[in-house]
C-alpha positions in Angstrom: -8.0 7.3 12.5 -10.5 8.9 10.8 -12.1 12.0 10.3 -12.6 13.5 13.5 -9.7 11.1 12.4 -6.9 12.0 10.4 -6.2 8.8 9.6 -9.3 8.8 7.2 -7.5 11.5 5.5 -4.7 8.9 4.7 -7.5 7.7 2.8 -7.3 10.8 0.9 -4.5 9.7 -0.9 -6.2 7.2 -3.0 -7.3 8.0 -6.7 -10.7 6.7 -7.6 -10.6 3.4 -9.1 -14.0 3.4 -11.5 -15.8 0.2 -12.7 -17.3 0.7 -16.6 -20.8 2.6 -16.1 -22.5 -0.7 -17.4 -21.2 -2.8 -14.6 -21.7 -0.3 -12.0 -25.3 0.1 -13.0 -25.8 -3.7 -13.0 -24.2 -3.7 -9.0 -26.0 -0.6 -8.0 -29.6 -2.3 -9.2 -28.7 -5.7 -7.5 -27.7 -3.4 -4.1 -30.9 -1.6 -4.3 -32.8 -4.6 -4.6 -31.5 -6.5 -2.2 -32.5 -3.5 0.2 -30.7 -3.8 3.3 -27.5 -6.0 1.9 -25.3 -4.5 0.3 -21.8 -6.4 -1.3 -18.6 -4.9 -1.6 -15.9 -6.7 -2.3 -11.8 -5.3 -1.8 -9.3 -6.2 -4.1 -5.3 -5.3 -4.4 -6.0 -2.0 -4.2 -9.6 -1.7 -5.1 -13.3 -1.8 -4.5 -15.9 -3.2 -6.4 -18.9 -1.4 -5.0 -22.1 0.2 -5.9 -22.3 3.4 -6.8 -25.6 4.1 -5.3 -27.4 2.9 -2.2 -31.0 3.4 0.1 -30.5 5.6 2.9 -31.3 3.9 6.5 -30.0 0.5 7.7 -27.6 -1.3 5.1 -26.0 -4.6 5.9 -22.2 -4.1 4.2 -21.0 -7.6 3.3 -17.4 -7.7 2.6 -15.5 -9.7 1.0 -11.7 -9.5 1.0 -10.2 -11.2 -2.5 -6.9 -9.4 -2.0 -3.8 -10.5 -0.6 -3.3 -8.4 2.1 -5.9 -7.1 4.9 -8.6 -4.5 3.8 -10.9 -2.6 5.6 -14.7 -1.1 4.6 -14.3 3.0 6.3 -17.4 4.6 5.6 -17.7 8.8 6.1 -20.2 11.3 5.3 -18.8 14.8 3.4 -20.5 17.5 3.8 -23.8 18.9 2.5 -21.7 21.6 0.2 -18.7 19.3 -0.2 -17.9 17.6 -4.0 -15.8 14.5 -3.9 -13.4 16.4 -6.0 -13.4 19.5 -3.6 -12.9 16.7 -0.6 -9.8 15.9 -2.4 -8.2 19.2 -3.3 -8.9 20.7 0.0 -8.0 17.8 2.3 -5.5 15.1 0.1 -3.6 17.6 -1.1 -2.7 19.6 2.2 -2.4 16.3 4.3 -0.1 14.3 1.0 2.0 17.4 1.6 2.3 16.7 5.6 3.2 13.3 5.5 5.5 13.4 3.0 7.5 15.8 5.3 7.0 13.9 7.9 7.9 10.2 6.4 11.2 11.6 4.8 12.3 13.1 8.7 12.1 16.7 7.8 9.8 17.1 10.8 8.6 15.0 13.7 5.8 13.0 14.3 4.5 15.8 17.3 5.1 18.3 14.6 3.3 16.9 12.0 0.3 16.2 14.2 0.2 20.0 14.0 0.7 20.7 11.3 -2.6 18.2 10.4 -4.6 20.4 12.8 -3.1 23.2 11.0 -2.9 22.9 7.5 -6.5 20.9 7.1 -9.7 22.6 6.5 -12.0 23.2 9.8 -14.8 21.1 7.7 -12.7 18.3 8.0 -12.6 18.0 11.4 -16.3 19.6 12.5 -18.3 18.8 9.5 -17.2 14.8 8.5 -19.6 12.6 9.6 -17.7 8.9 10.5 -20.4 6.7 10.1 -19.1 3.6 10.4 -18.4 0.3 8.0 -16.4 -3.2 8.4 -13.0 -4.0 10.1 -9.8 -5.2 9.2 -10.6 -8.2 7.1 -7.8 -11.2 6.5 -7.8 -11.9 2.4 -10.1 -14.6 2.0 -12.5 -13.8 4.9 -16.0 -12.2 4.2 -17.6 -9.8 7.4 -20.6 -7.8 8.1 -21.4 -5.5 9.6 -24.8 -3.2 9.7 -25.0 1.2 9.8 -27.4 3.5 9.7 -26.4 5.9 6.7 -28.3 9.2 6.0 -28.5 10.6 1.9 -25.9 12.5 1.1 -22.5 12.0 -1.0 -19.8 9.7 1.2 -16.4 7.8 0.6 -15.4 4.7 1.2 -11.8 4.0 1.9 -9.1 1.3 3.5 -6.0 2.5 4.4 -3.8 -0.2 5.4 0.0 0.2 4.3 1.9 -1.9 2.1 5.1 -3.5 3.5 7.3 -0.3 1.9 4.9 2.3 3.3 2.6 2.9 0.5 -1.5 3.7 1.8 -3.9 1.3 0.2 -5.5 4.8 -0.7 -2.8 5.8 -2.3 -3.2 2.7 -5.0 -6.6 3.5 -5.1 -8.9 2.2 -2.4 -10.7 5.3 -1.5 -14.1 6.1 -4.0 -17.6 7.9 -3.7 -21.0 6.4 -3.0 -24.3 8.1 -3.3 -26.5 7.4 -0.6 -30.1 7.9 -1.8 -33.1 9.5 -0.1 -34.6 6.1 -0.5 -34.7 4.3 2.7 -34.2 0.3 2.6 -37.2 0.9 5.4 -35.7 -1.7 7.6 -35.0 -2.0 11.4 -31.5 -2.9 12.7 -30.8 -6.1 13.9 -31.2 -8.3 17.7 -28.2 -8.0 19.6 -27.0 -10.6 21.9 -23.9 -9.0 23.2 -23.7 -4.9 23.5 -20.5 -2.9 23.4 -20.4 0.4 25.0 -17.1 2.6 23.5 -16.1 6.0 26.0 -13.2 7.5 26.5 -11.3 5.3 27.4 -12.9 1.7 28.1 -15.1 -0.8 26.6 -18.4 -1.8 28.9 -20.0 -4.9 27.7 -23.3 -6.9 28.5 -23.8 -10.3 27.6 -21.5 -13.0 26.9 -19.7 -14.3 23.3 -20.7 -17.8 22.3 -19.3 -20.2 19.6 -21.5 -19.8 16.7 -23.6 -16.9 14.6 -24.1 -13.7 17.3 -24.8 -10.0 16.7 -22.6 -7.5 18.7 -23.9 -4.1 18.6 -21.3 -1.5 19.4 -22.9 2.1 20.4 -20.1 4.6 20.4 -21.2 7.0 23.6 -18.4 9.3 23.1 -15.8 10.5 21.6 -12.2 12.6 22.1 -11.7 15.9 21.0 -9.5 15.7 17.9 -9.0 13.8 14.5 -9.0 10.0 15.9 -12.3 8.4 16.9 -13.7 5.3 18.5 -13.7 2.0 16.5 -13.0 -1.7 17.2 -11.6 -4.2 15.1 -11.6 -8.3 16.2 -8.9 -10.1 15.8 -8.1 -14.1 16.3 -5.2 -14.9 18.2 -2.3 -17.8 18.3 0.3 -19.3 21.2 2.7 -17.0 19.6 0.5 -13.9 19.1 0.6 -11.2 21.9 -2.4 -8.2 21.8 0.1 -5.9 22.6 1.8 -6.8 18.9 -1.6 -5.5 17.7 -1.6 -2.8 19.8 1.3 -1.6 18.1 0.6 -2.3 14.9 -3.1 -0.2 15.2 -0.6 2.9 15.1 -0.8 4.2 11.6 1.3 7.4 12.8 4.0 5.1 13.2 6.3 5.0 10.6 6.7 1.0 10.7 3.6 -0.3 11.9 0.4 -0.9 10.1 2.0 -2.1 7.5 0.5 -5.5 5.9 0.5 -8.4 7.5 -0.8 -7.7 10.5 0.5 -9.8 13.6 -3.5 -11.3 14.3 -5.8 -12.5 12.2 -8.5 -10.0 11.9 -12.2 -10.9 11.4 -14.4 -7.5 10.9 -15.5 -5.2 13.2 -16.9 -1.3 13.3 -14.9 1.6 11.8 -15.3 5.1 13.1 -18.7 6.4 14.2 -19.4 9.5 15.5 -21.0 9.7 18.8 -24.9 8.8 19.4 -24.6 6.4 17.0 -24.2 2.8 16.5 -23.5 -0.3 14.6 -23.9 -4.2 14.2 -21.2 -6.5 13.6 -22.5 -10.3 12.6 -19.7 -12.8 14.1 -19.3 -16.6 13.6 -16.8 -17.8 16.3 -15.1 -20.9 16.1 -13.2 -22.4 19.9 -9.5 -20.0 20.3 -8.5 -16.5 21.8 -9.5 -13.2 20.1 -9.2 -9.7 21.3 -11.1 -6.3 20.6 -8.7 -3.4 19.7 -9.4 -0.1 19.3 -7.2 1.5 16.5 -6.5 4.9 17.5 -6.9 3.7 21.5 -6.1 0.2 22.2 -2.7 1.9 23.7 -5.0 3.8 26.3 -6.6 0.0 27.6 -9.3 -0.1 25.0 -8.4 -4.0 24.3 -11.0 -6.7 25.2 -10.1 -10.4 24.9 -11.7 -13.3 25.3 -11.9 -17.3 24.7 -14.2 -19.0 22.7 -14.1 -22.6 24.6 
């Protein structure tokens, strides 16, 4: 759901929730500093974020101190794109859509359509998903590591309240200035490599208990709005994957609405193809499963035990 997604458009929704120049000054200094680490923490509905950071491999930690699951999208506008034009030219049209199409006035095929009708080409050709952390259960901190190049992008989560309302909407969705600064640094060891094509999910290595590094390369991607990403989730007795299958499907009216029905952990948002990204995981004993948001419905699901 994301650009090359329209789900990132949901995103759109959100008005910019600002932190007081001072205190974004302080965060951007102690972001830059750091180099390569860069904390973001998601609140009910907000991010507290820097406002600038180095170009090149950035370690996102995020930490979720809302009460409901967030996510960390991160996407690219284009070279000749404002924030504000991003938001006229794409939130408006799409706001428009999905209200027709939440109050029944047209269908769910139709307002697919109308998407790839009534937003601008840019959108879909000139985006450039480039990553950022999973669904992440309030309370839970995850990390995950992208390659980001300079230019202006947005960060956004777009999870649903239980009556319907986008995260973005309340304001989860803000700019960041990457900088032509480069942190300098190199991404990290792997010990277990995801491969993402339509439609599978190859993998070499094997999960441990403990700290591991999953790298997930994103080889491909389908024509159209929605794009690769996977998202880890712990499961129960009573938890089914294909409860979380169903609930990845933000085009359905009733699902992806907060709580989810597994207990997610991070992951890797959208990326577009060549490119890919490091999630850091610390897996305790249980059962967990991959999804894929837009395509966990199409077999991309992976589970696993931890013994």
């Amino acid at each position: 759901m994301k650009p090359n997604n329209i789900a990132s458009v949901l995103l759109i929704l959100g008005l910019i929730t600002s932190c007081s120049s001072k205190k974004s000054s302080n965060t951007t200094k102690q972001a830059e500093a750091k180099g390569s680490t860069v904390a973001v923490t998601a609140r009910d509905f907000s991010f507290n974020a820097p406002e600038r950071v180095p170009s090149g491999w950035n370690t996102f930690r995020f930490t979720n101190e809302g009460s409901q699951e967030h996510f960390l999208y991160i996407y690219k506008l284009p070279d000749n794109k404002t924030f504000e034009q991003f938001q006229q030219e794409a939130m408006v049209p799409f706001g428009t859509v999905w209200k027709e199409y939440e109050s029944g006035k047209i269908s769910r095929d139709s307002a697919m359509t109308k998407f790839g009708r009534e937003l601008p080409s840019w959108f879909v050709t000139d985006l450039v998903p480039s990553g950022g952390v999973g669904l992440t259960e309030p309370g839970e901190t995850a990390e995950t590591t992208v390659k980001l190049t300079p230019g202006i992008h947005v960060i956004e989560c777009y999870v649903k309240l239980p009556d319907g309302r986008w995260h973005t909407e309340m304001g989860m969705q803000q700019p960041i200035l990457v900088t032509n600064d480069s942190t300098g640094f190199e991404p990290p060891a792997a010990d277990v490599e995801l491969s993402l094509s339509n439609y599978k999910i190859d993998r070499q290595g094997n999960y441990k208990a403990g700290r591991q590094i999953v790298a997930i390369h994103v080889m491909e991607n389908p024509q159209g709005f929605t794009m690769h990403n996977l998202d880890l989730f712990r499961l129960n007795d009573t938890t089914d994957v294909q409860q979380v299958v169903e609930w990845m499907d933000w085009m359905d009216l009733d699902q992806f609405k907060a709580p989810a029905p597994g207990y997610s952990i991070g992951g890797i948002e959208p990326m577009a193809a060549g490119r890919t990204g490091y999630v850091t995981l610390n897996l305790t004993p249980g059962k967990y499963a991959w999804v894929s948001e837009g395509y966990g419905n199409r077999g991309m699901v992976e589970e696993f035990t931890i013994d």
